[in-house]
C-alpha positions as protocol buffer text, in pm:
chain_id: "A"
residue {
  index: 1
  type: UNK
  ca { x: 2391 y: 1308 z: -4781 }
}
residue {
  index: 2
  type: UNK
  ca { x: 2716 y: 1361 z: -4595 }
}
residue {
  index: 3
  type: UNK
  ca { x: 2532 y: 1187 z: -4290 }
}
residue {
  index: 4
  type: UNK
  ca { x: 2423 y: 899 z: -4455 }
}
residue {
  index: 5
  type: UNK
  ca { x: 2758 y: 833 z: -4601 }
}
residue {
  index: 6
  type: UNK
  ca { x: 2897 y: 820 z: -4300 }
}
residue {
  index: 7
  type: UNK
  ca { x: 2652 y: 621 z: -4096 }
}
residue {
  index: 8
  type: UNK
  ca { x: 2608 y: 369 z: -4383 }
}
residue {
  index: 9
  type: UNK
  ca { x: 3036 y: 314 z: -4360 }
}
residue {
  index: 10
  type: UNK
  ca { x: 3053 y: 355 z: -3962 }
}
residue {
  index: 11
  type: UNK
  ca { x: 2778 y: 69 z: -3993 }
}
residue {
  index: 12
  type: UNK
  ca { x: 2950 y: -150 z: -4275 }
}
residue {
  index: 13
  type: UNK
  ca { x: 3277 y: -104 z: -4098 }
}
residue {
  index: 14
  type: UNK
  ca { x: 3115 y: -186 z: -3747 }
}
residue {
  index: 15
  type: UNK
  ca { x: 2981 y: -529 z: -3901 }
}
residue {
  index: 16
  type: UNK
  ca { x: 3304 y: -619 z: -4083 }
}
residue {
  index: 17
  type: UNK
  ca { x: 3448 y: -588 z: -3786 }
}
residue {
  index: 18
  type: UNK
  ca { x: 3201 y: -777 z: -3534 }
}
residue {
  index: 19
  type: UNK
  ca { x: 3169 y: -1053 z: -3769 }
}
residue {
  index: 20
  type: UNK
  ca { x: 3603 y: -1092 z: -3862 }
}
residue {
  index: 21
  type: UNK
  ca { x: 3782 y: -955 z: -3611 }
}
residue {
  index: 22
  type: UNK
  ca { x: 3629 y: -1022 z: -3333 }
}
residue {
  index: 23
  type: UNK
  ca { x: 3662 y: -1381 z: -3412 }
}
residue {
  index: 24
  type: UNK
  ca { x: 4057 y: -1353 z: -3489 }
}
residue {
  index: 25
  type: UNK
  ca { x: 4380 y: -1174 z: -3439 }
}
residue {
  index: 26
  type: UNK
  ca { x: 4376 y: -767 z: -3489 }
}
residue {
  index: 27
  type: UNK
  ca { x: 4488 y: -672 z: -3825 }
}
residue {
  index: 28
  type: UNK
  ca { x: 4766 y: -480 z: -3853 }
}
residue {
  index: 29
  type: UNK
  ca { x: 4766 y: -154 z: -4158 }
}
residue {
  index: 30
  type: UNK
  ca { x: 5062 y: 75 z: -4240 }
}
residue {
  index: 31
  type: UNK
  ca { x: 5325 y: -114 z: -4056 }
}
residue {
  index: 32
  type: UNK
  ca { x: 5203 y: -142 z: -3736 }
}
residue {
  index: 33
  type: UNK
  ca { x: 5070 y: 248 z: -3708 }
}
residue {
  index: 34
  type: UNK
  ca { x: 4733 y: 183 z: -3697 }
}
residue {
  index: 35
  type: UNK
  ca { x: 4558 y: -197 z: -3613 }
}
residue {
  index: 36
  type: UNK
  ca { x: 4213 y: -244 z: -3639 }
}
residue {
  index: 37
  type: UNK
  ca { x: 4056 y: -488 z: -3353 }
}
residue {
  index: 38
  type: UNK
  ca { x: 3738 y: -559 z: -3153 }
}
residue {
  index: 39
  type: UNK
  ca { x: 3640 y: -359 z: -2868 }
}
residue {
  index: 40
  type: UNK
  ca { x: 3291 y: -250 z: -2726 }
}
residue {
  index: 41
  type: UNK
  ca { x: 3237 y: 91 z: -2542 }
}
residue {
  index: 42
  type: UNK
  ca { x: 3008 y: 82 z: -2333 }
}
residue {
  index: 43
  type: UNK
  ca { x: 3085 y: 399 z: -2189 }
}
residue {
  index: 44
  type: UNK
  ca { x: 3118 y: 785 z: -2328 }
}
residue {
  index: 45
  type: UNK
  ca { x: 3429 y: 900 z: -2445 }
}
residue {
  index: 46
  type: UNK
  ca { x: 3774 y: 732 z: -2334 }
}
residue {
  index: 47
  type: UNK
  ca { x: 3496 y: 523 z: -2156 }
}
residue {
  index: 48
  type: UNK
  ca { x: 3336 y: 710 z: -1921 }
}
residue {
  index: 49
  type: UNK
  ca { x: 3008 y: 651 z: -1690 }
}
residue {
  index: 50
  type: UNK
  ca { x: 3035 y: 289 z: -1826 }
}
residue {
  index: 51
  type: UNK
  ca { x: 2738 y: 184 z: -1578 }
}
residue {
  index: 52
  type: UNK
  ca { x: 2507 y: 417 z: -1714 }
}
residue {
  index: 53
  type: UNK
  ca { x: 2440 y: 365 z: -2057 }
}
residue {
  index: 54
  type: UNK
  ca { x: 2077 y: 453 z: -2068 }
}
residue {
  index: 55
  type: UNK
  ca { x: 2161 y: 804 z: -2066 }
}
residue {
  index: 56
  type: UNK
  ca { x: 2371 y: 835 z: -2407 }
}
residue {
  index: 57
  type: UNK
  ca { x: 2089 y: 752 z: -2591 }
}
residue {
  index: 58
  type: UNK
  ca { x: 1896 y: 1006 z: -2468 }
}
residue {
  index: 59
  type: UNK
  ca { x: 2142 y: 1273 z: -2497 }
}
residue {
  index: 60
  type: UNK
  ca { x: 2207 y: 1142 z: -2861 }
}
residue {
  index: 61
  type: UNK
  ca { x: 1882 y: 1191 z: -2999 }
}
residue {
  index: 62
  type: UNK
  ca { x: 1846 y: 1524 z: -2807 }
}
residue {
  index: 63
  type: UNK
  ca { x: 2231 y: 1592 z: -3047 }
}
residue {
  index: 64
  type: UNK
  ca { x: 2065 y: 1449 z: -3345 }
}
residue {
  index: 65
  type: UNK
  ca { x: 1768 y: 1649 z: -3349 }
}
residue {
  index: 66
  type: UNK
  ca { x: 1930 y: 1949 z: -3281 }
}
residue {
  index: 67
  type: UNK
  ca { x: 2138 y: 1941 z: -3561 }
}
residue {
  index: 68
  type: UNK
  ca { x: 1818 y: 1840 z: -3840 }
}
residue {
  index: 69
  type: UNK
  ca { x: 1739 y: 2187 z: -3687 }
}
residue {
  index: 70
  type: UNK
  ca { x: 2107 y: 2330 z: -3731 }
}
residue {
  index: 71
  type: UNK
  ca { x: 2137 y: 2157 z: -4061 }
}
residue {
  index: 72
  type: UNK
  ca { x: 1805 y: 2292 z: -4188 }
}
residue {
  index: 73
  type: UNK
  ca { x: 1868 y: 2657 z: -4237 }
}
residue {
  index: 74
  type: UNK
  ca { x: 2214 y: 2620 z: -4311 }
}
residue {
  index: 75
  type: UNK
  ca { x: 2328 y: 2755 z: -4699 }
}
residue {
  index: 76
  type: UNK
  ca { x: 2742 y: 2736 z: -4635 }
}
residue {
  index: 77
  type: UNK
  ca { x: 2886 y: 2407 z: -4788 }
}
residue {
  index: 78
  type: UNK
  ca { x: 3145 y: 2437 z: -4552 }
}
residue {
  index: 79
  type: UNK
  ca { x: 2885 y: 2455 z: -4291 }
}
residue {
  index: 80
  type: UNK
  ca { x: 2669 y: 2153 z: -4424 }
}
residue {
  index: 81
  type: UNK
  ca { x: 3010 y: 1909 z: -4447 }
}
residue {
  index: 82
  type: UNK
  ca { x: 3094 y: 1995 z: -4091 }
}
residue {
  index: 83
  type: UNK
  ca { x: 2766 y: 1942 z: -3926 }
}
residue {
  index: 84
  type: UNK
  ca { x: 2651 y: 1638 z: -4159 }
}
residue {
  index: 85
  type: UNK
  ca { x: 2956 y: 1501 z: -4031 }
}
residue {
  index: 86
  type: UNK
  ca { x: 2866 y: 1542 z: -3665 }
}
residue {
  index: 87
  type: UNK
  ca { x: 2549 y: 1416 z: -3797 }
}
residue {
  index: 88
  type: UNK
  ca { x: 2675 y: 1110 z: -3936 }
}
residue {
  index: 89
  type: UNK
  ca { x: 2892 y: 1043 z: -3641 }
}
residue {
  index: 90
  type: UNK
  ca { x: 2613 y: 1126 z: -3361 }
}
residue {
  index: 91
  type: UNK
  ca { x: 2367 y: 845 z: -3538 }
}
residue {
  index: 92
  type: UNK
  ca { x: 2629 y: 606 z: -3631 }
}
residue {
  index: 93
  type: UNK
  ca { x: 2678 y: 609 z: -3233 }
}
residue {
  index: 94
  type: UNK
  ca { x: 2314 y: 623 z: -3137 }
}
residue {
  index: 95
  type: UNK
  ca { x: 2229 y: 340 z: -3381 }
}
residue {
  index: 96
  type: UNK
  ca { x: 2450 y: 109 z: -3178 }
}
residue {
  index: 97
  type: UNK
  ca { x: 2362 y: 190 z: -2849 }
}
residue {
  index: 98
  type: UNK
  ca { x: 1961 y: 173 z: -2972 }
}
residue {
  index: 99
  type: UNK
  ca { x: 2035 y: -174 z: -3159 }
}
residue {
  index: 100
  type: UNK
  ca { x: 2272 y: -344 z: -2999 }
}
residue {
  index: 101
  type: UNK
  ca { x: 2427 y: -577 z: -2736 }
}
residue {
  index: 102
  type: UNK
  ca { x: 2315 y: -625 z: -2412 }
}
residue {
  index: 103
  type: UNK
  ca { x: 2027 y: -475 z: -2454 }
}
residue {
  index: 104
  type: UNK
  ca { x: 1772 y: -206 z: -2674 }
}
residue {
  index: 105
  type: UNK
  ca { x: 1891 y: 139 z: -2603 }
}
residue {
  index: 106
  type: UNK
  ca { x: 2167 y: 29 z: -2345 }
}
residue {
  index: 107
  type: UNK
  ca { x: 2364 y: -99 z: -2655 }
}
residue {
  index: 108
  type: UNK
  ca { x: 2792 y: -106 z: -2662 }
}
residue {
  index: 109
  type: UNK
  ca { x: 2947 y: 143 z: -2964 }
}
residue {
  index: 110
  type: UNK
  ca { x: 3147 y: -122 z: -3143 }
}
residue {
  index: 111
  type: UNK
  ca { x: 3509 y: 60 z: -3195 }
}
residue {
  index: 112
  type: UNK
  ca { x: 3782 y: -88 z: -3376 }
}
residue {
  index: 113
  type: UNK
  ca { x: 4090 y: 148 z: -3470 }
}
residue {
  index: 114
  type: UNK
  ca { x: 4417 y: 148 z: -3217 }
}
residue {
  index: 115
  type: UNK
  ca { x: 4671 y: 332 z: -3248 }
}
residue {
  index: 116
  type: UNK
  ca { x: 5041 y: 189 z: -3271 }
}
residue {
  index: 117
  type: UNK
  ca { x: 4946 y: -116 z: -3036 }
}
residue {
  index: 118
  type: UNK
  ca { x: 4702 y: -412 z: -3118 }
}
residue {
  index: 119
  type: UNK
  ca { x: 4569 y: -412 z: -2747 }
}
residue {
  index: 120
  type: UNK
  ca { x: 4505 y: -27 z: -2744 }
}
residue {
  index: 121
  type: UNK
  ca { x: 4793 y: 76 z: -2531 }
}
residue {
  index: 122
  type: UNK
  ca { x: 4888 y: 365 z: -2604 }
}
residue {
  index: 123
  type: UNK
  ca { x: 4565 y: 561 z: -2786 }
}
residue {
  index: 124
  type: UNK
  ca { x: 4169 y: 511 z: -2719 }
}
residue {
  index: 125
  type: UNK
  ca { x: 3953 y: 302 z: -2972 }
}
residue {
  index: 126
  type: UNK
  ca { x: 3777 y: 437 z: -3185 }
}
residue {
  index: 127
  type: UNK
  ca { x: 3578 y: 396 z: -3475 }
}
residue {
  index: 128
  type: UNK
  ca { x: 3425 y: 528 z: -3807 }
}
residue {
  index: 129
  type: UNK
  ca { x: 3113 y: 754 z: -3619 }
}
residue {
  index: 130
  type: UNK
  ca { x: 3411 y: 885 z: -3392 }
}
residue {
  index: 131
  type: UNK
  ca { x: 3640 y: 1019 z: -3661 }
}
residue {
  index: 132
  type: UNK
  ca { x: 3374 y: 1211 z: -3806 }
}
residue {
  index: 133
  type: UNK
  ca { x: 3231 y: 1368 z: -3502 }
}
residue {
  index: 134
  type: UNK
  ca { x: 3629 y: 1495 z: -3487 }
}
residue {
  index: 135
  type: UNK
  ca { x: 3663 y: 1635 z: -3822 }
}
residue {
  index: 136
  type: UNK
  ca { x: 3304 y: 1732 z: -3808 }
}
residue {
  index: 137
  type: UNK
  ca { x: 3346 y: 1931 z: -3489 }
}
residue {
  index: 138
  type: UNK
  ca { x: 3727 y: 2039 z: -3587 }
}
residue {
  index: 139
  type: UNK
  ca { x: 3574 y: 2226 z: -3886 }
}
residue {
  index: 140
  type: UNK
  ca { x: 3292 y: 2361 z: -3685 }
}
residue {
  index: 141
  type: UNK
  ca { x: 3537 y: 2544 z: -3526 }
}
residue {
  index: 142
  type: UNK
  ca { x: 3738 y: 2645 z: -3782 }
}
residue {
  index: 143
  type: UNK
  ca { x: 3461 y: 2788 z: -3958 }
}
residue {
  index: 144
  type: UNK
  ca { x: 3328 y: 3015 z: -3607 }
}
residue {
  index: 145
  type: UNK
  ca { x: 3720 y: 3122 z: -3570 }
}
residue {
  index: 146
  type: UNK
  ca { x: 3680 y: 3233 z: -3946 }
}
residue {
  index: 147
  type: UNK
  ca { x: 3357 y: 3439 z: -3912 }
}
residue {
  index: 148
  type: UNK
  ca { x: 3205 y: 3210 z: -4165 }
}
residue {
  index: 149
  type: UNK
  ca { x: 2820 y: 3203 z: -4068 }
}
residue {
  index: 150
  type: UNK
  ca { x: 2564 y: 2882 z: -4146 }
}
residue {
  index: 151
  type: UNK
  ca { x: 2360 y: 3095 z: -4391 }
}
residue {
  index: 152
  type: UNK
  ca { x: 2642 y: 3149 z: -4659 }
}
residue {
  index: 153
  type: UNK
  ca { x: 2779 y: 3575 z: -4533 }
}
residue {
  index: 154
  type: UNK
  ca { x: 3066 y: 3625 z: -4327 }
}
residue {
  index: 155
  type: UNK
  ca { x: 3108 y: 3811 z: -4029 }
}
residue {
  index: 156
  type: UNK
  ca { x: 3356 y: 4091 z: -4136 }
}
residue {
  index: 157
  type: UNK
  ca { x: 3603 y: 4262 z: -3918 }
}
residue {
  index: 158
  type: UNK
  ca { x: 3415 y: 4612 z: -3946 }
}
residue {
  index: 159
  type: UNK
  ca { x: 3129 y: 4433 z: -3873 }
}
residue {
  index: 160
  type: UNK
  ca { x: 3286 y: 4366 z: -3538 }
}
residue {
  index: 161
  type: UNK
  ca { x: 3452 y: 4624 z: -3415 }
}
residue {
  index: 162
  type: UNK
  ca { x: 3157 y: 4889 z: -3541 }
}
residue {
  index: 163
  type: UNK
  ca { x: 2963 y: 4794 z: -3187 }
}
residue {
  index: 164
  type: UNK
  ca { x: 3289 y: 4847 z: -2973 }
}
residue {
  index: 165
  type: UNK
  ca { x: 3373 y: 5222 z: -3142 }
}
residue {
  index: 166
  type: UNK
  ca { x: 2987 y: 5298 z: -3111 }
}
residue {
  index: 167
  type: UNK
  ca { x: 2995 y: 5198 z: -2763 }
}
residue {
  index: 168
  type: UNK
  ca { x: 3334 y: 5412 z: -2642 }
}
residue {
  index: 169
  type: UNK
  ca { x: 3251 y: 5754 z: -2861 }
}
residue {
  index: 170
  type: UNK
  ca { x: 3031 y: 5856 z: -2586 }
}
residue {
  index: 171
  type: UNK
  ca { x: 3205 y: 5766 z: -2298 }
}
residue {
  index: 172
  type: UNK
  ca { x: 3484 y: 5956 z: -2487 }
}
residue {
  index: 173
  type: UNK
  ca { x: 3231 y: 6283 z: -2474 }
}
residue {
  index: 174
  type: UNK
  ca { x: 3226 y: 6202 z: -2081 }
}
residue {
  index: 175
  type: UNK
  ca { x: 3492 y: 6296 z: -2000 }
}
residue {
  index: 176
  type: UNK
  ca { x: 3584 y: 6603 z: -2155 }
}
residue {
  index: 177
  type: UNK
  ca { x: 3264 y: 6698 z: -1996 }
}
């Protein structure tokens, strides 16, 4: 559900935007700290490997299936929020370089957010699929670094150590030998 929220707003957003602002002046939001304009990626992150398109695709379905399979035996809420979220943000990505401009499945990710400057000085652009994949990936994190596991338990700190002491009690004997 999380997923299809938001590829269903990246995609909204993503047409607002092609169909407004790219025929206009950026619009400026909270003063001037974030404007929203018209820029195509054709490229990875921060526009990378720009002249090779064909291969996000590929890599993006391999991400998307991949997490169907993470997302299927997962029972943590926590869990399900941050990987529908990667989800979300991995399709809303893939669906534009599948669908659109120049061509099927070499397609530019239609971004639209700067930072402080309407030309995207001073921050890269980004869009809707982008900031979830953050978050998404953010809490992913958070949630490993916590011991919180996909199917609902939670790896405790006795849990952890109990290998390490069973390991050094008879290297201990060793060497008293």
């Amino acid at each position: 559900m999380i997923a299809a929220a938001v590829i269903a707003i990246d995609q909204i957003v993503k047409e607002w935007t092609t169909s407004t602002i790219a025929h206009g002046e950026p619009l400026k939001l909270l003063g001037g700290l974030i404007y929203v304009i018209y820029a195509r990626n054709s490229g990875a992150a921060f526009s990378m490997l720009e002249d090779h398109t064909w291969i996000f695709p590929i890599i993006a379905t391999g991400v998307v299936g991949w997490l169907f399979w993470m997302i299927r035996g997962t029972v943590s809420a926590a869990w399900a929020v941050a990987l529908g979220l990667v989800l979300g943000g991995a399709a809303g990505n893939l669906t534009d370089r599948i669908f659109r401009a120049p061509a099927p499945f070499h397609g530019h990710v239609v971004d639209m957010f700067s930072f402080l400057d309407d030309h995207a000085g001073h921050f890269p652009v980004f869009n809707i699929a982008d900031s979830a994949l953050t978050v998404g990936v953010a809490l992913a994190v958070l949630l490993e670094f916590t011991g919180r596991r996909r199917d609902g338990t939670r790896l405790s700190k006795e849990r952890e150590a109990a290998p390490v002491a069973k390991e050094a009690a008879p290297a201990a004997k060793d060497e008293h030998a």
